[in-house]
C-alpha positions as a Markdown table, in Angstrom:
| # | Residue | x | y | z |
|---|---|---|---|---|
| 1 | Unk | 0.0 | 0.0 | 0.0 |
| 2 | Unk | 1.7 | 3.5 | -1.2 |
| 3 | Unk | 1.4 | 6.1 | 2.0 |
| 4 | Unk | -1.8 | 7.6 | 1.1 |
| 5 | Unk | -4.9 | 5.8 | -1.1 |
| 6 | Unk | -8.5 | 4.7 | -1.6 |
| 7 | Unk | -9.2 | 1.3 | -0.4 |
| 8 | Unk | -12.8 | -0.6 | -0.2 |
| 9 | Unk | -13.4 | -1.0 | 3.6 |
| 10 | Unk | -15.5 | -3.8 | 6.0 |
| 11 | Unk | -16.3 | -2.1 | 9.2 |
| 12 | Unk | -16.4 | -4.9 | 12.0 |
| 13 | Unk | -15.8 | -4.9 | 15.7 |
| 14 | Unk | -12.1 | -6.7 | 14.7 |
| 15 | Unk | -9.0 | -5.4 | 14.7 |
| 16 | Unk | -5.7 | -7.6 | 13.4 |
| 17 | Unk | -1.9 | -6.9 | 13.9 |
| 18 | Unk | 0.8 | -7.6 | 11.0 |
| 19 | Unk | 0.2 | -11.8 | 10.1 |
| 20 | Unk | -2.8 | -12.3 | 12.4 |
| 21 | Unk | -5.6 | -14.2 | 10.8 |
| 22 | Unk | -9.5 | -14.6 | 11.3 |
| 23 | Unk | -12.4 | -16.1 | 9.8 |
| 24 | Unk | -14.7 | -14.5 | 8.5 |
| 25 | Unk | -18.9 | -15.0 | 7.4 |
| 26 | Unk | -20.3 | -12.7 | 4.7 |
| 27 | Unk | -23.7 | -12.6 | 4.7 |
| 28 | Unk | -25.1 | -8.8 | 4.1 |
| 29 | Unk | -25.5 | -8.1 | 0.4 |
| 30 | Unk | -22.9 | -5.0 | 0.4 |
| 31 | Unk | -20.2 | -7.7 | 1.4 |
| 32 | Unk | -21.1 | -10.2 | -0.9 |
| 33 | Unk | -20.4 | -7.6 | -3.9 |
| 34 | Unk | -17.6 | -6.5 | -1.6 |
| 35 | Unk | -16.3 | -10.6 | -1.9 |
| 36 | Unk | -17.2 | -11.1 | -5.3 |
| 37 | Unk | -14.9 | -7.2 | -6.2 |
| 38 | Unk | -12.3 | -8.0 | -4.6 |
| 39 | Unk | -11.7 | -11.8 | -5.9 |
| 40 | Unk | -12.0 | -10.4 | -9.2 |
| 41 | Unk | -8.6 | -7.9 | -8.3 |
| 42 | Unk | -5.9 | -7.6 | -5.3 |
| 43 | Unk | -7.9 | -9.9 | -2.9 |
| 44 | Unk | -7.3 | -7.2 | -0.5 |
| 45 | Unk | -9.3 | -4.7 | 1.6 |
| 46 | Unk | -9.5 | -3.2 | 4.8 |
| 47 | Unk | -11.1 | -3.8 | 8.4 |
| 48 | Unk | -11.5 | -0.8 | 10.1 |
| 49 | Unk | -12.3 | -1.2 | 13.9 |
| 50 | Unk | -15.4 | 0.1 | 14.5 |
| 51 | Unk | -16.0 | 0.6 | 18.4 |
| 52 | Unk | -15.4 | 3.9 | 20.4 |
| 53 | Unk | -12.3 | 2.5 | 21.7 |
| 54 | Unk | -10.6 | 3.3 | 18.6 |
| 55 | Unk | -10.3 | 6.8 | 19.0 |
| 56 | Unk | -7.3 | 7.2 | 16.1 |
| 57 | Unk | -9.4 | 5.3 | 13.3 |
| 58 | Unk | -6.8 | 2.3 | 12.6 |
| 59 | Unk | -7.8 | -0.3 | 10.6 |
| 60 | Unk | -5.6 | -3.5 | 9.3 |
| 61 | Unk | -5.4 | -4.2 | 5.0 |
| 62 | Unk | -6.3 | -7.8 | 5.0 |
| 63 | Unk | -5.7 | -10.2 | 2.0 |
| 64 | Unk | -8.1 | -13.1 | 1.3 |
| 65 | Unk | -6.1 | -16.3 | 1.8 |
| 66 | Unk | -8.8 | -19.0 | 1.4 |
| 67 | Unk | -12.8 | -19.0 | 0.6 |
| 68 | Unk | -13.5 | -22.3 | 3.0 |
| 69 | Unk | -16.9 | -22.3 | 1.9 |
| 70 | Unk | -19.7 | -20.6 | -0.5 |
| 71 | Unk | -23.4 | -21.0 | 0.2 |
| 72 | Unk | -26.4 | -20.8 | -2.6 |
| 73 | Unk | -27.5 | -17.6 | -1.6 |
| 74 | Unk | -24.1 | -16.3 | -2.2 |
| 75 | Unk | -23.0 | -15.6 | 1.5 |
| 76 | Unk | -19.6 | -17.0 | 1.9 |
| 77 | Unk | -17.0 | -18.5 | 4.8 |
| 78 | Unk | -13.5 | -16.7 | 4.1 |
| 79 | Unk | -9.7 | -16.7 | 6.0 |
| 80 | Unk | -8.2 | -13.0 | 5.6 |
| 81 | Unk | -4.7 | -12.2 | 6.9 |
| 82 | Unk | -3.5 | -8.9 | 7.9 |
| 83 | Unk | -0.4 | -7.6 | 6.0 |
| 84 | Unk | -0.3 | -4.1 | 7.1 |
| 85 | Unk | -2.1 | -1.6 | 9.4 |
| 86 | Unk | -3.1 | 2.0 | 8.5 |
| 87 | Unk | -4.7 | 5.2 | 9.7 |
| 88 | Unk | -8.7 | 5.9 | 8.2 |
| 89 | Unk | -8.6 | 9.8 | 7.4 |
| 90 | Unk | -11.9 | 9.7 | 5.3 |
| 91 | Unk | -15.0 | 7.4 | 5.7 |
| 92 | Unk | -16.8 | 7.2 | 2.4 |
| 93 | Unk | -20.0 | 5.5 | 2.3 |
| 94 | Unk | -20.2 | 3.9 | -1.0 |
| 95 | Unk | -16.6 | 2.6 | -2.5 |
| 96 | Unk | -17.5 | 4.0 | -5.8 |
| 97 | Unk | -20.9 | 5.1 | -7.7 |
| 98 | Unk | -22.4 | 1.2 | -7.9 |
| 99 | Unk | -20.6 | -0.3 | -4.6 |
| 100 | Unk | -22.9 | -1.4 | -1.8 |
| 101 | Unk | -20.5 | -1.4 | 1.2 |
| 102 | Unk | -18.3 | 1.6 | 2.0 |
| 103 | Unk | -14.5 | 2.7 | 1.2 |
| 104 | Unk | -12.0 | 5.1 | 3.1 |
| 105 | Unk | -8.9 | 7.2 | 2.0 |
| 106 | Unk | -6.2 | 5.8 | 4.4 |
| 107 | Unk | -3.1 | 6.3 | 5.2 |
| 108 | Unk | -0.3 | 3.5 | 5.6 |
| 109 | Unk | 0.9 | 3.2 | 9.7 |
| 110 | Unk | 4.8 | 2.4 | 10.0 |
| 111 | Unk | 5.0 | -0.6 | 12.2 |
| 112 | Unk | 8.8 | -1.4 | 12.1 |
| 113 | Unk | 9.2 | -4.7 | 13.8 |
| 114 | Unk | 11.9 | -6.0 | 16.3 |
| 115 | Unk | 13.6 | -9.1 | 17.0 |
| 116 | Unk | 12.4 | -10.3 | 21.1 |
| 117 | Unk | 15.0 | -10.2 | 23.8 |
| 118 | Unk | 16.2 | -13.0 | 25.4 |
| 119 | Unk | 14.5 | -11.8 | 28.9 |
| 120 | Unk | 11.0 | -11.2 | 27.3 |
| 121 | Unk | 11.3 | -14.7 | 25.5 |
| 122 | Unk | 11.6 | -16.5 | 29.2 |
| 123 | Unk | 9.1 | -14.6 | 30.4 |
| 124 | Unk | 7.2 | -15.7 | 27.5 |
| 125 | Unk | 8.4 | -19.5 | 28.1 |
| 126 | Unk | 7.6 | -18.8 | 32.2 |
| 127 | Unk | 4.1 | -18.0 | 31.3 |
| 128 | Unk | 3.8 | -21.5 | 29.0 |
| 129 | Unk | 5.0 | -23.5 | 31.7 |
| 130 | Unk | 2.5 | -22.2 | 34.2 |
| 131 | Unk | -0.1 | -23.3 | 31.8 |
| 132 | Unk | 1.3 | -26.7 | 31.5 |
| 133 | Unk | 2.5 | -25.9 | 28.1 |
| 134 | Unk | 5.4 | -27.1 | 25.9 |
| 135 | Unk | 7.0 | -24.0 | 23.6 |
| 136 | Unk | 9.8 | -24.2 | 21.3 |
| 137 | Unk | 10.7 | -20.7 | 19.5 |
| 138 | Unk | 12.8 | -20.1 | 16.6 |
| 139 | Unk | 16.2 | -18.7 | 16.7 |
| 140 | Unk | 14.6 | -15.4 | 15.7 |
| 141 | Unk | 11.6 | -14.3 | 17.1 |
| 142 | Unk | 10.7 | -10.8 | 16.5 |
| 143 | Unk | 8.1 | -8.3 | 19.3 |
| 144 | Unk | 5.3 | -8.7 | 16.5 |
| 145 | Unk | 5.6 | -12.8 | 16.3 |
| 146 | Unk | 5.3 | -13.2 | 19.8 |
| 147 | Unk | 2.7 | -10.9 | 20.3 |
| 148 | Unk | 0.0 | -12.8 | 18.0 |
| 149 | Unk | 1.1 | -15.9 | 20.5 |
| 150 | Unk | -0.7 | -13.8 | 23.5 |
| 151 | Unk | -4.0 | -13.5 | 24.2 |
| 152 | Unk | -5.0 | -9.8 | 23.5 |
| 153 | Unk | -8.0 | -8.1 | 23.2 |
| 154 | Unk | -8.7 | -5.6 | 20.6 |
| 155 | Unk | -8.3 | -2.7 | 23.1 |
| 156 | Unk | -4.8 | -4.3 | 24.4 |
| 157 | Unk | -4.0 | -4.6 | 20.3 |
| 158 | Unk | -4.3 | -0.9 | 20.2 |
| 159 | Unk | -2.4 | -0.4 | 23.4 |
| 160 | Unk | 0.3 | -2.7 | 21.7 |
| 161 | Unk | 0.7 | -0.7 | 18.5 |
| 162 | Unk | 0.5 | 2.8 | 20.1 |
| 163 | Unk | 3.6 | 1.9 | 21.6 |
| 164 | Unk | 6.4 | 3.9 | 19.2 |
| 165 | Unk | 9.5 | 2.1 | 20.0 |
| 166 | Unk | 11.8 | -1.2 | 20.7 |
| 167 | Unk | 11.6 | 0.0 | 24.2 |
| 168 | Unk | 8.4 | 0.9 | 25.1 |
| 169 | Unk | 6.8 | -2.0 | 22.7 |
| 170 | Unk | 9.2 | -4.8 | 25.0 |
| 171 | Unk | 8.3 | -3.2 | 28.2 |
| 172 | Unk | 4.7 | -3.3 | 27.0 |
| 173 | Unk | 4.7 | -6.9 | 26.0 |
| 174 | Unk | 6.6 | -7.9 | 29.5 |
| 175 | Unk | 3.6 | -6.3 | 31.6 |
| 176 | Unk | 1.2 | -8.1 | 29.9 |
| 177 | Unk | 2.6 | -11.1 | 30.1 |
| 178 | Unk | 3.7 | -10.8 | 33.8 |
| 179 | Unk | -0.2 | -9.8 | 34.2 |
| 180 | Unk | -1.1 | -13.0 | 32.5 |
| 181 | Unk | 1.5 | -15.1 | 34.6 |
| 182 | Unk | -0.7 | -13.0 | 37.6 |
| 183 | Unk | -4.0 | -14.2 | 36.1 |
| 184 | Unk | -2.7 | -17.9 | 35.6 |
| 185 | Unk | -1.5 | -18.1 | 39.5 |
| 186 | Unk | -4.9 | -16.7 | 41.1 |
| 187 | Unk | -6.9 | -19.3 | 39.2 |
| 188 | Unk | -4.2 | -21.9 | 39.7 |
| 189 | Unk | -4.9 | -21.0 | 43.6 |
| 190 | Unk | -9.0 | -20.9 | 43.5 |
| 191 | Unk | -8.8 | -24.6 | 41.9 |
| 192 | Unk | -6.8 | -26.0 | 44.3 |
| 193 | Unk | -8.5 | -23.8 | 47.1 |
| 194 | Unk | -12.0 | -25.7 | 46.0 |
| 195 | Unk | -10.8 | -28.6 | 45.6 |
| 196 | Unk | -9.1 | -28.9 | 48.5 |
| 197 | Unk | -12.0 | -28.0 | 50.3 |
């Protein structure tokens, strides 16, 4: 995506980061001609997060990977996989004079990525064993790889990528997975607390 461009839009309470995937069931008519547009070009277009929360109107440009399944009545069961995130600077309502679903000038958002330290991969690994759960990791695993490994909710996503920085995007990641490592201990605790009683 060049820095600044019109792209056909899917507003849905979803937001994706760089490689994370989702499924996906068209049904309304607008995203059925929205399906049937974009397989017939780029297999791209973008999910905009619509929920108050996302007070800097980010979205992420998503790429069909796979139509799983296609109904008679032309709704459809899709994979999409997010290759880069961007800004929404203008909501348009109809793509272009015969679209049914909506489109957006956008604006590309930097996201440099960052290979993990060795201390936020333990804590990572820490967190795994807790859950009684084997992890292996590649030599290189980058901030963005491991964060699609965590649990995160769309409002944590956002917290994720406001972070600017190497430093503030490990420090970020460490927190959340200490409070998860927090999370996993108190339930660990009520089990055996009931159970023992």
């Amino acid at each position: 995506m060049s820095n600044f461009q019109k792209i056909r839009l899917f507003p849905l309470r979803l937001f994706l980061l760089p490689g994370e995937s989702a499924d996906l069931h068209i049904y309304e008519e607008r995203y059925k001609q929205l399906l049937e547009d974009i397989m017939a070009g780029d297999r791209m277009f973008g999910i905009v997060l619509a929920s108050p929360i996302n007070t800097r109107n980010l979205g992420s440009l998503v790429e069909i990977i796979d139509i799983t399944k296609r109904y008679p009545n032309g709704e459809a069961d899709i994979i999409v996989k997010c290759t880069e995130l961007f800004y929404l600077k203008k909501f348009i309502s109809s793509y272009d004079t015969d679209s049914l679903y909506p489109g957006g000038l956008v604006e590309e958002l930097l996201f440099d990525d960052y290979l993990c330290p060795t201390s936020l991969i333990d804590a990572f690994q820490d967190y795994k064993k807790l859950r009684d759960e084997d992890y292996s990791y590649p030599d290189a695993l980058t901030l963005h790889q491991l964060a699609l490994k965590l649990p995160m909710s769309e409002a944590e996503k956002l917290e994720y990528v406001r972070c600017k920085n190497y430093d503030s995007r490990t420090l970020y990641l460490k927190s959340f997975i200490q409070y998860l490592k927090l999370i996993e201990v108190q339930e660990k605790n009520t089990f055996y607390s009931i159970y023992l009683n």
